[in-house]
C-alpha positions in Angstrom: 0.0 0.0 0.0 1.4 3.0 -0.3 0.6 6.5 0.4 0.1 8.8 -2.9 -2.6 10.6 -3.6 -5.2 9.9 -6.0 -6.0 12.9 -8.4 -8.8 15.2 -7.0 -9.6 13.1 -3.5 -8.8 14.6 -0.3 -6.4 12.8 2.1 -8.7 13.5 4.6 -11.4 11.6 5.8 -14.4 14.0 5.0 -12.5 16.7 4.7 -11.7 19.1 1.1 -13.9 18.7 -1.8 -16.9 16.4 -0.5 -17.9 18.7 1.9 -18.4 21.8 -0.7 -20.0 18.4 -3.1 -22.3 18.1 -0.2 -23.2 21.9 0.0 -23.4 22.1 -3.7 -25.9 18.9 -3.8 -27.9 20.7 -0.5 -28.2 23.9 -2.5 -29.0 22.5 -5.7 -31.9 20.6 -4.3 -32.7 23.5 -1.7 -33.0 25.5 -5.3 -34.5 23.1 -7.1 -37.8 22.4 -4.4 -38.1 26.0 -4.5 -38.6 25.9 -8.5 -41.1 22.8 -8.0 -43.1 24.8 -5.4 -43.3 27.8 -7.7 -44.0 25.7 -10.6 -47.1 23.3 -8.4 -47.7 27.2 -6.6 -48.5 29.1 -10.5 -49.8 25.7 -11.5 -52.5 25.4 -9.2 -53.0 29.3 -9.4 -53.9 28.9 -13.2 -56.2 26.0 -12.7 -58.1 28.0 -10.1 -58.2 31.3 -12.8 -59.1 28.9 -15.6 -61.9 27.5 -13.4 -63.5 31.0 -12.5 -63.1 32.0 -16.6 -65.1 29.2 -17.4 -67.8 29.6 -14.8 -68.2 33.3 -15.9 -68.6 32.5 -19.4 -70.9 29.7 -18.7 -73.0 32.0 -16.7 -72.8 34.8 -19.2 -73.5 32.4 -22.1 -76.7 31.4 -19.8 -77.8 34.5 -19.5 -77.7 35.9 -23.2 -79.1 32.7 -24.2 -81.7 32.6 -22.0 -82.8 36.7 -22.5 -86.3 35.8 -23.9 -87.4 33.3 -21.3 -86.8 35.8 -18.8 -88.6 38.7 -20.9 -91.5 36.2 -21.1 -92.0 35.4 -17.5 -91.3 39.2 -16.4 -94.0 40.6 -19.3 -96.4 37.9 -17.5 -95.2 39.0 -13.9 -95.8 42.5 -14.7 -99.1 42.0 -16.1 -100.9 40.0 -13.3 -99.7 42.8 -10.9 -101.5 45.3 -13.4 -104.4 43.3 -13.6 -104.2 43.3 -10.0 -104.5 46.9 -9.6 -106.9 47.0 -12.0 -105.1 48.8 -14.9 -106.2 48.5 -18.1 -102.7 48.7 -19.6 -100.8 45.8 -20.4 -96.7 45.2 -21.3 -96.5 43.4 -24.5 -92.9 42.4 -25.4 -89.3 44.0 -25.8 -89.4 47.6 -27.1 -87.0 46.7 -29.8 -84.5 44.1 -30.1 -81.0 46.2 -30.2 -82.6 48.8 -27.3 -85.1 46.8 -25.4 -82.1 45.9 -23.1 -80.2 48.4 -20.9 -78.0 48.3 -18.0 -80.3 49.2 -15.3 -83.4 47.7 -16.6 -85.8 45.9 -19.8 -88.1 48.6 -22.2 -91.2 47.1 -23.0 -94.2 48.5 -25.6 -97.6 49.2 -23.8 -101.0 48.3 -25.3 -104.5 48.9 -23.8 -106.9 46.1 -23.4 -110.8 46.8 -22.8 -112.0 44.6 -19.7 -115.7 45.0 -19.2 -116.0 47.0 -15.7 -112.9 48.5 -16.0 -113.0 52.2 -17.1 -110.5 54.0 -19.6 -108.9 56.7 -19.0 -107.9 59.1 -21.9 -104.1 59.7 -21.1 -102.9 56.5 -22.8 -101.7 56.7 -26.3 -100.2 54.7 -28.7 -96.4 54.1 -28.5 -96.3 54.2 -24.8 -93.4 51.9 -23.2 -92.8 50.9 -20.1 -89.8 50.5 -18.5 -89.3 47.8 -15.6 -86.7 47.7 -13.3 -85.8 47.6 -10.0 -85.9 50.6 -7.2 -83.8 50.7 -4.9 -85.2 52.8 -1.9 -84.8 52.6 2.0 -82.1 50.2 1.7 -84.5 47.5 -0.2 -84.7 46.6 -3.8 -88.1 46.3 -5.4 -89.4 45.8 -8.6 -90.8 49.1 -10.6 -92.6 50.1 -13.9 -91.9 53.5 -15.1 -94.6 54.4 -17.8 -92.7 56.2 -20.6 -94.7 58.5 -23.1 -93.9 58.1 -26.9 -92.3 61.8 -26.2 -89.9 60.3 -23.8 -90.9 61.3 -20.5 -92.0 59.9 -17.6 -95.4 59.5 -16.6 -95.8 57.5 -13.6 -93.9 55.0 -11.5 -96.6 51.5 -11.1 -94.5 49.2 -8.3 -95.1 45.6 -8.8 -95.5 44.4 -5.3 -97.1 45.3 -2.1 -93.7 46.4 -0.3 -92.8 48.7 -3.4 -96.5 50.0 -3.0 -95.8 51.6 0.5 -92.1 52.7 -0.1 -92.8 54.6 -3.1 -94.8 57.1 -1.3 -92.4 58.2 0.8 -89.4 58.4 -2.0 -87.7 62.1 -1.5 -88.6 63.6 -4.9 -84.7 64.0 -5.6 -84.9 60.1 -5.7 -87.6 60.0 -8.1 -86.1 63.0 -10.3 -82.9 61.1 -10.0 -84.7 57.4 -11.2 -86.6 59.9 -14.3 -83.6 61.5 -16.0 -81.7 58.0 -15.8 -84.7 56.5 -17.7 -85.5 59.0 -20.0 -81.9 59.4 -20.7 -81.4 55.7 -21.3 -84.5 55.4 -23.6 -82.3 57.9 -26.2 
């Protein structure tokens, strides 16, 4: 046996080069979890993203697909509340495809039907809309007609339930001026 030295190994027992081996190998795998973690960590943050994008556009294709069900249940919602109240006046359908939609509410054409015991009045004329909606008043939503003459303006409000019915009488009128230059400026 003799004593020489191999090449590149330490005479020492643990000594030299395996200990800065070790620290290189306890670094590289320190570094190398942390890239895994970040990978697993942006990984799991798309899949999350991915998920909420397709929700929304399941919900939003759900909800353009389903516009005319909706404006056929409300126009039948609004009219048993007018028949209700014992208005002769009834919502027939969407004002107009590209503007029967807007952001705070749904325009809809008025006609007059002629119920026996009911009388008419003369302000109704042809080309009145109505706009339905919901108020918000008192810190409570509730659903609202605004009766829109063909000039634009606003006639009346006609709430379409029982809660609406007592609330609306005690709106400040800078509510209700407020509500009537958002519709008549939406209707334009």
């Amino acid at each position: 046996m003799s004593n020489e030295r191999k090449p590149g190994v330490s005479a020492e027992p643990g000594g030299g080069e395996s200990n800065t081996a070790e620290s290189k190998i306890g670094r590289f795998s320190i570094r190398s979890f942390l890239l895994v973690l970040d990978s697993v960590i942006i990984r799991d943050a798309l899949k999350i993203f991915a998920w909420i994008a397709s929700i929304l556009i399941i919900a939003g294709l759900c909800w353009a697909l389903t516009q005319s069900v909706r404006s056929r249940f409300l126009v039948r919602a609004v009219n048993r509340v007018m028949e209700q109240y014992g208005d002769p006046r009834r919502v027939v359908d969407l004002s107009s495809p590209a503007k029967g939609v807007s952001l705070i509410g749904s325009w809809y054409t008025m006609n007059k039907i002629w119920q026996p015991g009911i009388t008419s009045d003369g302000n109704f004329s042809e080309g009145t809309k109505a706009f339905v909606f919901s108020f918000v008043a008192e810190g409570t939503f509730f659903p609202c007609a605004a009766v829109v003459d063909p000039d634009g303006r606003v006639q009346e409000f006609i709430p379409l339930n029982m809660h609406g019915k007592k609330i609306l009488s005690r709106i400040s009128p800078g509510i209700l001026k407020l509500y009537i230059t958002r519709i008549e400026g939406s209707e334009s």
